[in-house]
Backbone as a chain_set.jsonl record, in Angstrom:
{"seq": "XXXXXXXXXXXXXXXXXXXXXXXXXXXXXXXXXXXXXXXXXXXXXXXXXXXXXXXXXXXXXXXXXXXXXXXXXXXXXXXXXXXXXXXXXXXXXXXXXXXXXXX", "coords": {"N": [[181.411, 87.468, 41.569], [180.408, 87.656, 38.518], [182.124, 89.653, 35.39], [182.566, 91.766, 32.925], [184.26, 93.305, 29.944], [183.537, 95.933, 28.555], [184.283, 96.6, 26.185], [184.491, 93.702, 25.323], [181.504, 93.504, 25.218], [180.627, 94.977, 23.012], [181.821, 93.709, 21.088], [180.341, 91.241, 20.798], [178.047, 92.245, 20.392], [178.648, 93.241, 17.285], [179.253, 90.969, 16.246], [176.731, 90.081, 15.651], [175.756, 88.376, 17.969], [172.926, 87.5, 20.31], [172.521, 89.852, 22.755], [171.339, 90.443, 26.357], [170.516, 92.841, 27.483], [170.44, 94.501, 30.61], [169.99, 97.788, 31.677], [170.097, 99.932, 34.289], [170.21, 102.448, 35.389], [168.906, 105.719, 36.014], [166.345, 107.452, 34.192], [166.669, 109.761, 33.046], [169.034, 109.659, 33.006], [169.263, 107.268, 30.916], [167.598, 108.45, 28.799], [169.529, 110.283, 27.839], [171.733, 109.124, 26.544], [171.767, 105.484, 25.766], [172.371, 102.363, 25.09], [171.137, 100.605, 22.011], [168.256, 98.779, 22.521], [168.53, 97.858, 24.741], [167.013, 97.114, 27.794], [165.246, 99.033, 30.198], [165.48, 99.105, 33.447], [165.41, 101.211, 36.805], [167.887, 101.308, 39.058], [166.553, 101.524, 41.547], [164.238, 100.547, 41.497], [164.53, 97.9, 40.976], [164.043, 95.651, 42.764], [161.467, 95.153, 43.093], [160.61, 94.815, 40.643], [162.104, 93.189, 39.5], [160.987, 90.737, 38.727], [160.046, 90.39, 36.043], [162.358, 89.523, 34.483], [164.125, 86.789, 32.952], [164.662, 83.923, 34.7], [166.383, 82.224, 33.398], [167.574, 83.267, 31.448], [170.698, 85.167, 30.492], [171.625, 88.153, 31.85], [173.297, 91.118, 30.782], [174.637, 93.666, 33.288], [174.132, 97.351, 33.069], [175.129, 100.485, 33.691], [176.111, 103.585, 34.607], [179.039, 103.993, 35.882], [179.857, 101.541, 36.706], [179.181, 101.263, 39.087], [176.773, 100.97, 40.437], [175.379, 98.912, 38.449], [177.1, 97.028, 39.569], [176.225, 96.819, 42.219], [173.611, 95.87, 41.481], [174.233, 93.857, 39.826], [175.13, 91.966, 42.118], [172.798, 91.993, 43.571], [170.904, 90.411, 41.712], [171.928, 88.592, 41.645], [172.2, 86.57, 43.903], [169.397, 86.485, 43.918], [168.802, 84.351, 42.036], [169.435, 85.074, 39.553], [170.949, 85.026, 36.122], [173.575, 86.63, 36.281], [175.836, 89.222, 34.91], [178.483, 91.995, 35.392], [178.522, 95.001, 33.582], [181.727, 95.744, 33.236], [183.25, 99.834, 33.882], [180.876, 100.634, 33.014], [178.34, 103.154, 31.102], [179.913, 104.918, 30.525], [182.587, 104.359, 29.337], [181.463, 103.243, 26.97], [181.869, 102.885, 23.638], [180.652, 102.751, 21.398], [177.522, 102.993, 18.827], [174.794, 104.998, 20.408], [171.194, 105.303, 21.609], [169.499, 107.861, 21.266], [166.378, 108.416, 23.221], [163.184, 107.679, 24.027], [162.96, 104.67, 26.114], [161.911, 101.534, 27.462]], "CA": [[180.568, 88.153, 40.604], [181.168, 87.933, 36.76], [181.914, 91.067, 35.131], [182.594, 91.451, 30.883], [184.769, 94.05, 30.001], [182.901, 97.215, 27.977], [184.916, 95.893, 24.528], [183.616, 92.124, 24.683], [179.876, 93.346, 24.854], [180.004, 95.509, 21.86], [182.216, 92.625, 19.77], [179.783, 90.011, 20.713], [176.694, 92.68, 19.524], [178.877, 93.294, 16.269], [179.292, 89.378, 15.501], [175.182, 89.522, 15.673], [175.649, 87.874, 19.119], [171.653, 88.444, 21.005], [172.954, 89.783, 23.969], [170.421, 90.979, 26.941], [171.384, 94.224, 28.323], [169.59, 95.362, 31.441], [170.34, 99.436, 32.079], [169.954, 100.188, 35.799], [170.907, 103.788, 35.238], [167.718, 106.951, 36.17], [165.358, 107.975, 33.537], [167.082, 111.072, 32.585], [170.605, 109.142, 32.215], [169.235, 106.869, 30.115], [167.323, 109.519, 27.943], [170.787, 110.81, 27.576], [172.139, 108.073, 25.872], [171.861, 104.522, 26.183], [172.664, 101.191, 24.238], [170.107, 100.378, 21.599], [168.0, 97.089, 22.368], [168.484, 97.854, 26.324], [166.021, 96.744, 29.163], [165.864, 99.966, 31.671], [164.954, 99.177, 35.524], [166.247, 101.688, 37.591], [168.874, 100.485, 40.341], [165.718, 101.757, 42.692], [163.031, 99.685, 41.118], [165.202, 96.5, 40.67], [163.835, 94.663, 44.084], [160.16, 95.67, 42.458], [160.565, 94.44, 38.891], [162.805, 91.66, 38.929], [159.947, 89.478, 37.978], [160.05, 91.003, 34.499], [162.919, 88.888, 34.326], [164.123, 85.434, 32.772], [166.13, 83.312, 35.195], [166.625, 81.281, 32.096], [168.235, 84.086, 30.376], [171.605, 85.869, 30.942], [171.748, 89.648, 31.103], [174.705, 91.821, 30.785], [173.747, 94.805, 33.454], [174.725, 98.388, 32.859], [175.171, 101.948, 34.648], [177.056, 104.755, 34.196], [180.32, 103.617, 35.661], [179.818, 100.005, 36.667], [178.807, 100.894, 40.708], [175.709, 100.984, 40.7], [175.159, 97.488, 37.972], [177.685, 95.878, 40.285], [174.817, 96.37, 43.243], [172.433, 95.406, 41.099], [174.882, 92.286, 39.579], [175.041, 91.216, 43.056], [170.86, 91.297, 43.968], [170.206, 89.68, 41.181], [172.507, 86.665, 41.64], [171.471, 85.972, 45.303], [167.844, 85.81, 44.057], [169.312, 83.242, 41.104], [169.805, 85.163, 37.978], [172.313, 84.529, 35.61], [173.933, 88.117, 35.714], [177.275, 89.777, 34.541], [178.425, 93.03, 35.513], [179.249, 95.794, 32.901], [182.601, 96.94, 33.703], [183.365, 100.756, 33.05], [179.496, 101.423, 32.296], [177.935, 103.932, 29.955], [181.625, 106.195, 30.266], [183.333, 103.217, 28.7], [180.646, 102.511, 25.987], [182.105, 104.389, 22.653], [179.83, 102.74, 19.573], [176.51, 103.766, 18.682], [174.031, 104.991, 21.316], [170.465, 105.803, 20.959], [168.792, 108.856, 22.741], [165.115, 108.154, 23.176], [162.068, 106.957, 25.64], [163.106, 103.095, 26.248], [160.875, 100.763, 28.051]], "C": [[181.242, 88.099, 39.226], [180.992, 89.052, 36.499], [182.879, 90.381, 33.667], [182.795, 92.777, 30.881], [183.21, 94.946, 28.503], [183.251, 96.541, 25.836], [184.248, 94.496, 24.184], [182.365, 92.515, 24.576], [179.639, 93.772, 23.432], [181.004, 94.656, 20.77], [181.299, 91.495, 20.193], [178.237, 90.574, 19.507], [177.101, 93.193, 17.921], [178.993, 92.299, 15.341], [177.741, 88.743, 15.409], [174.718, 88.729, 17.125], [174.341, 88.151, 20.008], [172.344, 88.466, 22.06], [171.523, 90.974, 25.13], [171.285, 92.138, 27.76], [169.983, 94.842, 29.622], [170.07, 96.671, 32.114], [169.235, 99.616, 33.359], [169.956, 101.681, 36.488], [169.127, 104.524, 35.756], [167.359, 106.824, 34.635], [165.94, 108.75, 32.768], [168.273, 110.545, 32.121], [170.375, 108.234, 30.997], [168.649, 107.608, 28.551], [168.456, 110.105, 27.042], [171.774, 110.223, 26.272], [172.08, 106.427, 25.803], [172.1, 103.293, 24.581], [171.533, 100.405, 23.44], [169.331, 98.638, 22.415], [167.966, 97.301, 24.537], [166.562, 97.376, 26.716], [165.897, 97.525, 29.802], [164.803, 99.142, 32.765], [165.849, 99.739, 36.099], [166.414, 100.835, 38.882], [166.939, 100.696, 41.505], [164.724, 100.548, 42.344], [162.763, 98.27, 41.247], [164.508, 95.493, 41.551], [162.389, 94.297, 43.644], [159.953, 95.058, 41.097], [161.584, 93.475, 38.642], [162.008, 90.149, 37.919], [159.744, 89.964, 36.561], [161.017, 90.113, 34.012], [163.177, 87.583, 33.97], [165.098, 85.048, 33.651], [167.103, 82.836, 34.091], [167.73, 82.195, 31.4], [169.393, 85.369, 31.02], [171.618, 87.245, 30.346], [173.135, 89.821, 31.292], [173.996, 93.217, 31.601], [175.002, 95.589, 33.688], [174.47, 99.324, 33.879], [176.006, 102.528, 34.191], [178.672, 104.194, 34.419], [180.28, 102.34, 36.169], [179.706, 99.726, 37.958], [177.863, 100.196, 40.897], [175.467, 99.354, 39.903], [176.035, 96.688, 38.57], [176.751, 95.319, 41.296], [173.905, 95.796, 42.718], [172.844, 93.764, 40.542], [174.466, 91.315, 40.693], [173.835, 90.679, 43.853], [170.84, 90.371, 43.533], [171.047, 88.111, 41.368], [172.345, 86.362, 42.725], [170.06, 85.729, 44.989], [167.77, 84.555, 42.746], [169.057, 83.404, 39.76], [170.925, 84.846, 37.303], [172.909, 86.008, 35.065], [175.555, 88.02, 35.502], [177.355, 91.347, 34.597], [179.048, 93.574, 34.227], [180.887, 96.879, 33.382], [183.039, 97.939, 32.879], [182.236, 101.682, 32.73], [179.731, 102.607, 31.045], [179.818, 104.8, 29.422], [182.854, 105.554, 29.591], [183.056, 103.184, 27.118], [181.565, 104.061, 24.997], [181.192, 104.058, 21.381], [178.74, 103.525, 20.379], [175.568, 103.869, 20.329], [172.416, 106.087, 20.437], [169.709, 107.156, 22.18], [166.816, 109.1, 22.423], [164.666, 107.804, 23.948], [162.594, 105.03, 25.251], [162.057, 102.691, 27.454], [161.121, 100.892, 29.868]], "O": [[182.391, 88.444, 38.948], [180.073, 89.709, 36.989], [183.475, 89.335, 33.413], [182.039, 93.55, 31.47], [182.304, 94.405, 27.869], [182.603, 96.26, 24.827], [183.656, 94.195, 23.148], [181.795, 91.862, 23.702], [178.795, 93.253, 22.702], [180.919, 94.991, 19.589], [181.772, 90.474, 19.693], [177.661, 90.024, 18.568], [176.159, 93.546, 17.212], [178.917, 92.405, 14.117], [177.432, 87.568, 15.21], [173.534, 88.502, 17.375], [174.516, 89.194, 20.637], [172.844, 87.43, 22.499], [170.974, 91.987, 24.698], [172.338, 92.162, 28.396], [168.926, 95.429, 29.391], [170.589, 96.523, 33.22], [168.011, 99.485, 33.38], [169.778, 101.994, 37.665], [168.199, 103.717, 35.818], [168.062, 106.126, 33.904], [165.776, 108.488, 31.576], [168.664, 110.829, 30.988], [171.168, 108.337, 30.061], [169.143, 107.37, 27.449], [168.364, 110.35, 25.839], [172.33, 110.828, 25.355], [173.306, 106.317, 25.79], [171.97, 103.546, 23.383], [170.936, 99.546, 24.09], [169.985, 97.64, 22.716], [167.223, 96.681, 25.299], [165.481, 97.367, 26.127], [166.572, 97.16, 30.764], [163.636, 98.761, 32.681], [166.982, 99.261, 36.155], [165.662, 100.085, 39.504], [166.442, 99.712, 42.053], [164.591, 99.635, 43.16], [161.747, 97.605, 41.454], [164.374, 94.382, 41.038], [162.064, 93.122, 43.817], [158.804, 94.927, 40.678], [161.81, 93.037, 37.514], [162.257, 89.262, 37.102], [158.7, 89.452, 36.157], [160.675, 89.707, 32.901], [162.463, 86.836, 34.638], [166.224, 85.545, 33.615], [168.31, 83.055, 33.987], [168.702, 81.685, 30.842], [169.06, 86.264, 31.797], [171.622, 87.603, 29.168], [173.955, 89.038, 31.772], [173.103, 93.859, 31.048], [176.121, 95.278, 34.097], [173.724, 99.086, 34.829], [176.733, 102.05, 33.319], [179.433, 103.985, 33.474], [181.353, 101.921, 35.735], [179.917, 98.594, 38.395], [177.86, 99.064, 41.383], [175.357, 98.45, 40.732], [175.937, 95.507, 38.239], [176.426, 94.143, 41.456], [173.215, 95.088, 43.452], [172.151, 92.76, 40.702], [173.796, 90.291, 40.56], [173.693, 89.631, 44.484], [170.779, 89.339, 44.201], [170.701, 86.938, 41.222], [172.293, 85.14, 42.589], [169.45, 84.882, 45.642], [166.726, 83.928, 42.569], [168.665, 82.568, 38.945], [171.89, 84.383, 37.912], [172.813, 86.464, 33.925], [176.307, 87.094, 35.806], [176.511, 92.017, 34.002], [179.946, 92.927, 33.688], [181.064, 98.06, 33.68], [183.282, 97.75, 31.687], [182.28, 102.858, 32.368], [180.715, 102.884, 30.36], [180.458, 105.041, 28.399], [183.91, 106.141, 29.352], [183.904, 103.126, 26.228], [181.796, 105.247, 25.234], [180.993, 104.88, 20.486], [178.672, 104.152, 21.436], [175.658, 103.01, 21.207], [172.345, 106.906, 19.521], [169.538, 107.215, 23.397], [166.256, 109.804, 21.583], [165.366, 107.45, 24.897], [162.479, 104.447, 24.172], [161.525, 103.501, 28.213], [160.355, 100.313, 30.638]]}, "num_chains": 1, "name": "protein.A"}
């Protein structure tokens, strides 16, 4: 499984880098705080809404501490995405966060 430390995501999104972030996290956690520009599908949904998805296109997926987007790292690359786990999740993340309804 690839995994991208908490520091390289937010220097790739400070060098303008588009990076796809899919947040895996509940409803309420993401409400809480989350990383502007995010994707949410909860970890539950994931099996359900994958097809929302680009194979074509590499996400970076998130969670609180990097369990839960590891399970979800590991779905999605048996069904042949091009994923990377967030290690550390949200409890890592220290720039900006936005607290609002996301998609």
């Amino acid at each position: 499984m690839k995994e991208i430390l908490v520091e390289q995501v937010q220097q790739r999104i400070l060098v303008g880098e588009t990076v796809h972030l899919l947040d895996v996290r509940e409803v309420d956690e993401v409400q809480q705080g989350h990383i502007p520009g995010i994707l949410h599908i909860p970890l539950g949904l994931l099996e359900f809404r994958m097809h929302e998805l680009d194979k074509n296109t590499p996400y970076i997926i998130v969670c609180r501490s990097g369990a839960r987007s590891g399970r979800a790292t590991a779905f999605l690359q048996e069904q042949g995405y091009d994923v990377t786990n967030m290690v550390g999740g949200m409890l890592a993340w220290q720039d900006a966060m936005e607290q609002e309804e996301v998609q």
